[in-house]
C-alpha positions in Angstrom: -26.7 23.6 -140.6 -27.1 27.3 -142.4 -29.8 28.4 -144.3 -30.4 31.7 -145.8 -32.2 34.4 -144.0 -34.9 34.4 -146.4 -35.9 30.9 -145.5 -37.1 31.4 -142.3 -34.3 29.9 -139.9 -35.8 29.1 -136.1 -32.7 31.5 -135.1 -31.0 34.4 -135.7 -27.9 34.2 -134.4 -26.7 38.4 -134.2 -22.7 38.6 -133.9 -21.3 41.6 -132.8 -17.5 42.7 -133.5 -15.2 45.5 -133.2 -13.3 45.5 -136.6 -12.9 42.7 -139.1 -10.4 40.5 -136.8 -9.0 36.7 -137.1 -10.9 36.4 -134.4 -14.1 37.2 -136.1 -13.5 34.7 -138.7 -12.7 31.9 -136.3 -16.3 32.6 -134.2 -17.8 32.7 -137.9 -16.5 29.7 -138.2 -16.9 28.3 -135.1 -21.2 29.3 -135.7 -21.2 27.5 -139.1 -19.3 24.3 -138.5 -20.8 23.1 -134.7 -23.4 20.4 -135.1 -27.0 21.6 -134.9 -30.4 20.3 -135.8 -31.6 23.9 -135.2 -31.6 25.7 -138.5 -30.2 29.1 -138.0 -28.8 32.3 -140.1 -26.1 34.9 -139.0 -26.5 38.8 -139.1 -22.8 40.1 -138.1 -22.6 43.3 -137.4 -18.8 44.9 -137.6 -18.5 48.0 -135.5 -16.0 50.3 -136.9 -12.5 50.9 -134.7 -13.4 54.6 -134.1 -11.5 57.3 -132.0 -14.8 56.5 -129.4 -13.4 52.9 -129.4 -9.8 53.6 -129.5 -9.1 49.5 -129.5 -6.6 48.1 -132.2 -8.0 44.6 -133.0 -6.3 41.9 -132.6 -4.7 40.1 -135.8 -6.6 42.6 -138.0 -7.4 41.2 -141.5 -8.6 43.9 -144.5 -11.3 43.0 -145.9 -10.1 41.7 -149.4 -7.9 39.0 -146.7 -10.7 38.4 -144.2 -9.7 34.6 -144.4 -9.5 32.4 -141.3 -6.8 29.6 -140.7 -8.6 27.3 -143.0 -9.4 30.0 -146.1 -12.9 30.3 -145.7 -13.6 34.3 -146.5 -16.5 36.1 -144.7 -18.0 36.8 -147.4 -18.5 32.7 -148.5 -20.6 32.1 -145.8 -24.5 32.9 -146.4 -24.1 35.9 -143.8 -25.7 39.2 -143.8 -23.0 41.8 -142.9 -24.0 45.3 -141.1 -20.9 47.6 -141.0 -22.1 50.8 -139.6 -20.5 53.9 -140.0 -20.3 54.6 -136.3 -19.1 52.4 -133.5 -22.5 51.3 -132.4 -20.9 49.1 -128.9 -22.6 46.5 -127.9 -25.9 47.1 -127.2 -26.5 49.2 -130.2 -25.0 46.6 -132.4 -27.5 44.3 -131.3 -30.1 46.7 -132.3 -28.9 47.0 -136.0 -28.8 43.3 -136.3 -32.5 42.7 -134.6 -33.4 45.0 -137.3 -32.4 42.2 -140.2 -34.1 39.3 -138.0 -37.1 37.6 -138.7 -37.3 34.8 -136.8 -39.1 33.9 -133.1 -35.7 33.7 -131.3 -32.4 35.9 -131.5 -28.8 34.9 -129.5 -26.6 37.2 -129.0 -22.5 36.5 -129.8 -19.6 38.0 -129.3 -16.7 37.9 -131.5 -14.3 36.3 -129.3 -16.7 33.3 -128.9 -16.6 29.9 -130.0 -19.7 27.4 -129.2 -19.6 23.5 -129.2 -21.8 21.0 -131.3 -25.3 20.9 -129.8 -24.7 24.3 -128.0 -28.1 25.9 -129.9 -29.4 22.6 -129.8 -29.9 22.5 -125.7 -30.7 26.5 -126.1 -33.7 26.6 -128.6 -34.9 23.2 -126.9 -34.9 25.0 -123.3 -37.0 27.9 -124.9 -39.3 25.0 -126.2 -39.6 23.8 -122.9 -39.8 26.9 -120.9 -42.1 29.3 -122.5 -42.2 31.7 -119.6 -38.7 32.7 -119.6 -37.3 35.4 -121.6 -33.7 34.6 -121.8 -31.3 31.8 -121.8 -27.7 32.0 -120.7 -25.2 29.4 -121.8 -22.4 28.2 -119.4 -18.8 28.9 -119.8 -16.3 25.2 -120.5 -12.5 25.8 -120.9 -10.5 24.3 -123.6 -10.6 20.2 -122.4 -14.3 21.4 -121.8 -14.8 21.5 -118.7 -17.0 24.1 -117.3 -14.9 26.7 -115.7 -17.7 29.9 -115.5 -21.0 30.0 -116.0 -22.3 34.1 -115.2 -25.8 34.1 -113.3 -26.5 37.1 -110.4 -28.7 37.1 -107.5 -31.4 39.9 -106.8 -29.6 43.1 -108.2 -30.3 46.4 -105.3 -28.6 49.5 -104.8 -26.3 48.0 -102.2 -25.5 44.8 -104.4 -25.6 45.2 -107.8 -24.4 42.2 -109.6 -23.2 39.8 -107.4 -22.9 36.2 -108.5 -25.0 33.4 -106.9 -28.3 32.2 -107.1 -31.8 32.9 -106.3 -33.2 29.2 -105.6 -31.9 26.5 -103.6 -29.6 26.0 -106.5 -25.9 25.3 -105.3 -22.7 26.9 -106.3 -22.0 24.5 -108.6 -23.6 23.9 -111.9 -26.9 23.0 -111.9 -28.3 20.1 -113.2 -31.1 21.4 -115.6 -31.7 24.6 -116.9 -32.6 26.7 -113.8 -33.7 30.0 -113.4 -31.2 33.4 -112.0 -32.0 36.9 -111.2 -29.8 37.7 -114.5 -27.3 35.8 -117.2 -24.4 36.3 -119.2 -24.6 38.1 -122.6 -21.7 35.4 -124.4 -24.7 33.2 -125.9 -27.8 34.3 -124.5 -30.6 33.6 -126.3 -33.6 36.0 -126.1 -37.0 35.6 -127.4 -38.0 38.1 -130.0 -41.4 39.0 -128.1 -39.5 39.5 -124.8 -37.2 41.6 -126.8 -40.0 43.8 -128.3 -41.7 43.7 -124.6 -38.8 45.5 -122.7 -37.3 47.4 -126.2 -33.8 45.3 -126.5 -30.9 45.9 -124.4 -30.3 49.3 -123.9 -28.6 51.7 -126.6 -27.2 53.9 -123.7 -24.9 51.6 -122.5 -22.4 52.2 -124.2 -19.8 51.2 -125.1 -20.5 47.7 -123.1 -20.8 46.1 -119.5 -23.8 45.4 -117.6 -26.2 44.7 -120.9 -26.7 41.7 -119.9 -27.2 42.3 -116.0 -30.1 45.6 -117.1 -31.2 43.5 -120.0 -32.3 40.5 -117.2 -33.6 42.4 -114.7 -35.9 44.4 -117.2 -37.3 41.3 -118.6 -38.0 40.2 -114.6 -39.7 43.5 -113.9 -42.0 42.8 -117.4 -43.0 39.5 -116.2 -40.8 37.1 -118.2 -37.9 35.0 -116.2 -34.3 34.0 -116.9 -32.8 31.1 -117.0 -29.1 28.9 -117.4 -29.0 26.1 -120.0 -26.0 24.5 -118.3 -25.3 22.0 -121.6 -25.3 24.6 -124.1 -21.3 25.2 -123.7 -19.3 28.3 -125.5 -16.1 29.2 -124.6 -14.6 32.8 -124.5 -11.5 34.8 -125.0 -12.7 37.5 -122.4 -12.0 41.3 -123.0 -10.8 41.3 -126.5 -12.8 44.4 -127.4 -11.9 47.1 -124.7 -8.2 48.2 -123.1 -7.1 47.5 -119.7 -7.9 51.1 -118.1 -11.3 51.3 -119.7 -11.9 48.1 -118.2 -11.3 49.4 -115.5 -13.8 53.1 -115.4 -17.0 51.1 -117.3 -18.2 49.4 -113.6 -17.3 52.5 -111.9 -19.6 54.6 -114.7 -22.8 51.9 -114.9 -22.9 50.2 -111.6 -23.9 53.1 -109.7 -26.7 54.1 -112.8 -28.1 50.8 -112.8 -28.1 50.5 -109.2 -30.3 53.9 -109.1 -32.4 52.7 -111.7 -33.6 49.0 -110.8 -33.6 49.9 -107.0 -37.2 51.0 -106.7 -38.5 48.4 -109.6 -36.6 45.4 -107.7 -37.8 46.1 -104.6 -41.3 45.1 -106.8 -40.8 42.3 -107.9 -41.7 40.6 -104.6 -44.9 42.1 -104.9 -48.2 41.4 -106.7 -47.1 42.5 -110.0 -43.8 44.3 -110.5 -45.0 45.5 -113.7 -47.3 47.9 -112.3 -44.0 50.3 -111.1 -42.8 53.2 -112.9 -39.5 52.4 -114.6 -36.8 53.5 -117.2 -37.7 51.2 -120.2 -35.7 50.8 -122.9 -38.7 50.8 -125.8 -38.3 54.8 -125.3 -34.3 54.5 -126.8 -35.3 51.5 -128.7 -36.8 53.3 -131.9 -33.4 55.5 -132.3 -30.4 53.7 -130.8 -28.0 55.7 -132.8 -29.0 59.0 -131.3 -28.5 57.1 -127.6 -25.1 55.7 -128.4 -23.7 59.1 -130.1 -25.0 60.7 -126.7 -23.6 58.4 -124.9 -20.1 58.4 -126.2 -19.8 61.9 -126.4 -20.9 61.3 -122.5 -18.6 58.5 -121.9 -15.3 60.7 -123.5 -16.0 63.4 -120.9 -15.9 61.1 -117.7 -12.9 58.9 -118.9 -10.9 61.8 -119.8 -11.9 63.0 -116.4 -11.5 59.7 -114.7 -7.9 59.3 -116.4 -7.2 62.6 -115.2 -8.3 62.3 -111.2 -6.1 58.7 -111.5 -3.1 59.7 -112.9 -2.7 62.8 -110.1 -3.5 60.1 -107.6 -1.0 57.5 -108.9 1.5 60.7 -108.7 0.4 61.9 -105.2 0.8 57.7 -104.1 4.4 57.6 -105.8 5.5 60.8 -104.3 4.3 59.6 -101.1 6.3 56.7 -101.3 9.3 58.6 -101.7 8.9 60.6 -99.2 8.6 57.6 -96.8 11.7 56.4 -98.6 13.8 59.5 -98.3 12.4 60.0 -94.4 13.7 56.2 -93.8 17.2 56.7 -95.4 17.7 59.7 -93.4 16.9 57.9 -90.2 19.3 55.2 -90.6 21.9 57.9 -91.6 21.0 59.6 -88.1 20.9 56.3 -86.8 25.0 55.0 -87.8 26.0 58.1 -86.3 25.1 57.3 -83.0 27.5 56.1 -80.3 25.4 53.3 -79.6 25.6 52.2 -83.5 29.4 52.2 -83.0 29.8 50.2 -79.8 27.4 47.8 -80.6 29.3 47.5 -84.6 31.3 44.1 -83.1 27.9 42.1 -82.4 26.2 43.0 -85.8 29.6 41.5 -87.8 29.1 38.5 -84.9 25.5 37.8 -86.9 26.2 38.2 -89.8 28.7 35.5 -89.3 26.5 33.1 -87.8 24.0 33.6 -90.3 26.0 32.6 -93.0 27.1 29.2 -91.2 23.5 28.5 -90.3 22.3 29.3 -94.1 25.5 27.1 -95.6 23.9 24.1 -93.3 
C-alpha cells in the first residue's frame, strides 16, 4: 500500500540513487508492488553522475523514458523526487531526503535493491516490539530466497574494525528472532527518527559511501540506543552498482583507519556505566549543513585517490618490471645452462623421458 506523504504514512521509505537508472525503476517498483499492511511513502533522492562520482549508470534511462520493464514512469508513482545539483553520496543523500520526512520511522534503500512482500511488515513490527533499539537491519535472501548474507559486526576497535560476527551467544547462522549486533547493514535498515535526530543522521563526511552504516551503529550504541537484525524482513541486492572497481578498492583503505581512530576511545565505553558520558565526534555538528561536509569531502577524497592511483600504478610497474627481470635472469640461466658439457652428455637420457612419458600419458 502507498499513500501520499501528506497523509501521514508510519514510514518513510528514503531511496537513494546515482542517476535515473533501470535499476532505479525496478527498486521503485519493487517498493510499491511488495505486500505491506504498513502504510508508507517514498522520498527518492537522485544524485547527479558528477565528475566527483565519475560512475556511468547502468542502463541509463532520460528522464522523459524513465519507464521500467512493465511501463510504469517515475513520475506515476505518488513519490517525492530530490535531484540535487551536486552528488550528495550516500550519507548526504539520506540527509536531503530526512529533510522531506515526517513520519516516526525512516529506512534507508538503495537503488540496486529489491525487498519481498512483508519485508516492512516484520521491520516496523520489530521497532513496535523493541523500543530501545535504534536501528533495524534486514537480512540478505538470494534469488530462490534463500538467505545468502545477512551484514551484522561485532565490537568495532582500532585493531578490528568491522569484522562480521556477533556479540551474544548468537550463532553463525541466522538467528531465529530479531537479535541484537554491535552494527547492521545499510540495504534496508530502518532507523527511528528520534535516534536519528539523537546522534545527527549518518554522517555527511563519508563520502562518497562505505562504512555509514558501521559509524551510523556504533554512534547510536555510544548514545544509548541498540541495534538489531530482523532476520524475516528479506531484500535482495545487486551489490556495487554505484562505485567502480578501483574505488572500491581505496574507500576501506581511506575510512577504516578514521573510523577506527574515532570510535576507539568511545567503544572502549560502552562497557562502562554510561558510554554517553565520553567525548566523541557526533554527527549533529555536520548534521545542520551536510552539503558543506560532502563538497569538503570530495574535494578531500579527489586528492587521496588521485594520490592513491598514482602510488599503485608505480607499484604495479615496479612488480611487472620485477617479474621480468626474474624472467630474463631465468632464460639466461638455462642458456648458460645448455652450454654446459654436462647438458650435452646427459642430452641421450632427457630424449629417453620424454619417450617414456608419452607411453605412460597415452595409457
Amino acid at each position: 500500500m502507498l499513500v501520499n506523504i501528506a497523509e501521514s504514512p508510519r514510514v518513510t521509505l528514503i531511496v537513494v540513487a546515482l542517476g535515473r537508472t533501470l535499476r532505479l525503476n525496478e527498486c521503485i517498483t519493487s517498493l510499491v508492488s511488495h505486500e505491506s499492511r504498513t502504510s508508507f511513502s517514498i522520498v527518492c533522492v537522485i544524485n547527479p553522475i558528477s565528475p566527483i562520482s565519475p560512475i556511468s549508470p547502468i542502463s541509463p534511462i532520460s528522464p522523459q523514458s524513465a519507464v521500467d520493464a512493465e511501463g510504469l514512469a517515475l513520475e506515476a508513482f505518488d513519490i517525492q523526487i530530490v535531484a540535487p545539483d551536486v552528488n550528495l553520496g550516500w550519507a548526504g543523500g539520506l540527509h536531503a531526503g530526512r529533510a522531506l520526512a515526517k513520519s516516526d520511522l525512516l529506512v534507508w534503500v538503495q537503488d540496486d535493491m529489491a525487498v519481498s512482500d512483508g519485508w516492512l511488515d516484520a521491520l516496523v513490527a520489530a521497532a513496535d516490539e523493541n523500543p530501545h533499539v535504534g536501528a533495524f537491519g534486514s537480512s540478505q535472501v538470494d534469488q530462490q530466497g534463500t538467505v545468502s548474507l545477512y551484514n551484522a559486526g561485532r565490537a568495532v576497535s582500532a585493531d578490528d574494525f568491522g569484522q562480521w560476527n556477533s556479540t551474544d551467544e548468537t550463532a553463525q547462522g541466522l538467528p531465529d528472532g530479531v537479535t541484537r549486533f554491535d552494527w547492521i547493514t545499510s540495504k534496508g535498515l530502518l532507523t527511528r527518527s528520534v535516534a536519528w535526530d539523537d546522534v545527527g543522521g549518518p554522517d555527511p563526511a563519508l563520502f562518497p559511501l562505505n562504512h555509514v552504516d558501521k559509524d551510523y551503529c556504533t554512534h547510536l550504541r555510544v548514545h544509548g540506543w541498540a541495534v538489531a537484525l530482523v532476520p524475516f524482513a528479506h531484500i535482495q541486492h545487486q551489490g556495487n552498482q554505484s562505485s567502480p572497481g578501483l574505488l572500491r578498492e581505496f574507500l576501506p583503505e581511506l575510512q577504516q583507519p578514521r573510523l577506527a581512530k574515532r570510535w576507539a576511545g568511545p567503544l572502549e565505553a560502552l562497557s562502562a556505566t554510561d558510554a554517553r558520558l565520553v567525548n566523541h565526534d557526533c554527527t549533529r555538528e555536520r548534521a545542520h549543513d551536510p552539503e558543506r561536509w560532502v563538497a569538503r569531502e570530495a574535494s578531500r577524497l579527489v586528492v587521496s585517490f588521485a594520490r592513491w592511483a598514482e602510488a599503485r600504478h608505480r607499484e604495479q610497474q615496479e612488480e611487472l618490471s620485477r617479474a621480468v627481470d626474474a624472467l630474463r635472469h631465468s632464460r639466461d640461466e638455462l642458456s648458460a645452462t645448455r652450454s654446459t658439457l654436462s647438458w650435452k652428455v646427459t642430452a641421450p637420457l632427457r630424449t629417453v623421458r620424454r619417450i617414456l612419458g608419452r607411453r605412460i600419458g597415452r595409457s
